[in-house]
C-alpha positions, 0 to 999 in steps of 0.5 A: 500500500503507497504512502497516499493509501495508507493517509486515505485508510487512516483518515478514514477510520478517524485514528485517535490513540487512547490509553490502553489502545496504544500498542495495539494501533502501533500494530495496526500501522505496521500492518498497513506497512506490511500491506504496502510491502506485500503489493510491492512484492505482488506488482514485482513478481507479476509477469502477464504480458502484457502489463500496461504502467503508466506514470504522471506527475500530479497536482493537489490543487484546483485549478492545476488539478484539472490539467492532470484529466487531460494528461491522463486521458493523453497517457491512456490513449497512448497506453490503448494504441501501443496495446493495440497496436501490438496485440490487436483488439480480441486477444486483450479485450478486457484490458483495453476496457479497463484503459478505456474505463480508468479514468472514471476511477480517478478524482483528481480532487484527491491527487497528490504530486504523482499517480501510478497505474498498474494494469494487466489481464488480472490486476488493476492498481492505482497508487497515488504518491506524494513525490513527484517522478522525472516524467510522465511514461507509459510502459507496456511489457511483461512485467509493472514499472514499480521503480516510484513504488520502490521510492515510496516504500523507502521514504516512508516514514511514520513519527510523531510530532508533539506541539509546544505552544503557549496554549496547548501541547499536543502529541500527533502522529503521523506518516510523512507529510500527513497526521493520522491521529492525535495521542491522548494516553494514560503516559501523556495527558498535558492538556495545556502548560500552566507556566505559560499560562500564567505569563511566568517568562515575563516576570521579574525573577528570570530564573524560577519560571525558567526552572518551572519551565524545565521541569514541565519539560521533563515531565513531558520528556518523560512520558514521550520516552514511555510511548517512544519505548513502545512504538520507537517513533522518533519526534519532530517539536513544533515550538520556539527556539527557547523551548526547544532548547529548553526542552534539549536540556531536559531530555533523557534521550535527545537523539529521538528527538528529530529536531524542531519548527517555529510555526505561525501559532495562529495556524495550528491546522493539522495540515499546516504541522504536518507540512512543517514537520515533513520538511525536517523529516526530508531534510534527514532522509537526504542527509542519509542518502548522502552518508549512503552514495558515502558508503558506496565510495568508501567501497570502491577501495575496498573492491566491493563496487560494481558498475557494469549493469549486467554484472549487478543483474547476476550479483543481485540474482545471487544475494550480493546485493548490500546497497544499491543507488542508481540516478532518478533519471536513468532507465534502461530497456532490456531483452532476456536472452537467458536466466542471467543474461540480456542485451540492451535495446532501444526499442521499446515496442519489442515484444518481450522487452523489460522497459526498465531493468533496474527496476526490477534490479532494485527489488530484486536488492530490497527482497534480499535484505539490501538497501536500494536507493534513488538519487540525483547526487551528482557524486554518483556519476563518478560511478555512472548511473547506478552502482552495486556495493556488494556483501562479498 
């Protein structure tokens, strides 16, 4: 299940953790994610040629969002014409009905920045994603495109937000730039902070209200440690420079702590935290896929790097595979001419072409325990377009 499935289920069963319930909605979560992993694997295994893929960039908002109805309807048509084209109208009949009828199943109302379509004789999938793609592609072959899948299931991230305000303090839970539910527990009931309340930071004794400050603090940290000890989600803070660094002097555990946000505190809106608090979350994840290209080059003294693609194709077949990244933008059509062996081609009309190898590269890594990344850091092109540091 993509990042938007999993907000669209959420919002629906209005999630509000509670107490006792705490633990058992943790479980929940990791069932949805567990959800998203098992259709990866289902869309990555499936080999029914033809599988129609189609990719586009999306808009969230009106009036832009209107343009996403004429570029799908564009992408569709495409998609119809190359089937057709290859297979004539009887042999799949019931596929060209399902291009034909998809877009009535799309509000683009309810975009995000991309959607993804899977489609063959027995499957359909839509996925809406919250990044974007390089661009908008249609793919009929043997096997799903699932590279923006794979991108998704690797950025995904569920973490709590806590807002420290003179008025309230709230603890929220979400998953990536969306809140799934707000946490009220027996471990975390501060309804509002009495000292700010009471205008203590301007009185005339600087120090006591800032003692009364901290030890407020510490009760909250104390209580984020018990619910992060049952779920180990870390946390972003929204609240000003001073309470953050208030807050940091208290903390038994600093490192769960993300780091923290100012906001406007006239916009508390759900939307408005969630939008700030993923621009930290972003902000680490890029951070991790430079420590990772770092790896990789540390590697290649070692000699645990490979860059020929054929060779990586047999090295993941194999179990090798430690860490790939490859560049957002490279995409490489092959032919099979054997269980470990391809050609390179150009035309993707061919019957029996895998429009995309590493695709398939990437998952073949994720399902053997490996990490697979995508990037545009321009580091990587001292290596090519895509890379392999092996366990051996």
């Amino acid at each position: 299940m993509c990042n938007a499935c999993l907000k669209q289920t959420i919002y629906l069963y209005h999630v509000v953790l509670i107490s006792a319930h705490l633990p058992r909605q943790m479980r929940y979560i990791r069932k949805l994610q567990k959800m998203q992993k098992d259709k990866l694997e289902k869309l990555a295994s499936e080999r029914s040629y033809p599988c129609v893929t189609i990719s586009m960039n999306t808009h969230r908002t009106f009036p832009n969002n209107q343009k996403d109805v004429i570029e799908l309807q564009k992408l569709l048509k495409e998609a119809h014409e190359h089937v057709v084209n290859e297979f004539g109208h009887q042999e799949v009949s019931s596929l060209l009905e399902k291009i034909d009828n998809l877009k009535e199943e799309i509000d683009v109302n309810y975009n995000l920045d991309s959607i993804h379509i899977f489609l063959s004789g027995r499957t359909t999938e839509i996925v809406k994603s919250s990044w974007p793609i390089s661009k908008n592609t249609v793919s009929v072959a043997e096997n799903f495109v699932i590279k923006p899948l794979i991108k998704d299931f690797n950025r995904l991230e569920e973490y709590l937000i806590l807002v420290l305000s003179r008025s309230e303090v709230r603890l929220l839970q979400a998953i990536n730039d969306s809140i799934s539910g707000e946490i009220k527990s027996d471990d975390f009931s501060f309804a509002q902070n009495p000292y700010f309340l009471t205008d203590l930071d301007k009185s005339g004794d600087g120090k006591q209200p800032d003692n009364l400050v901290r030890e407020f603090f510490n009760q909250i940290d104390k209580a984020l440690m018990k619910i992060y000890n049952k779920t180990e989600m870390n946390i972003v803070v929204i609240c000003t420079e001073k309470n953050w660094s208030r807050l940091m002097q208290v903390a038994d555990k600093p490192s769960i702590y993300l780091g923290n946000t100012s906001i406007n505190f006239n916009d508390t809106a759900n939307h408005s935290l969630a939008s700030e608090a993923w621009k930290i979350v972003v902000a680490i994840q890029e951070d991790s896929r430079a420590k990772a290209m770092q790896e990789m080059q540390e590697a290649v003294g070692r000699g645990k790097v490979i860059t020929d693609l054929l060779e990586i194709f047999v090295a993941v077949k194999g179990g090798r595979g430690d860490l790939l990244i490859t560049h957002d933008d490279y995409h490489q059509a092959v032919k099979m001419n054997g269980q470990y062996s391809f050609y390179l081609v150009d035309d993707l009309t061919l019957p029996g072409v895998i429009d995309d190898i590493t695709s398939d590269i990437a998952w073949e890594v994720i399902s053997k325990k490996g990490r697979a990344i995508f990037t545009n850091q321009e580091e990587l092109k001292s290596l090519g377009n895509i890379a392999l540091k092996v366990r051996y």
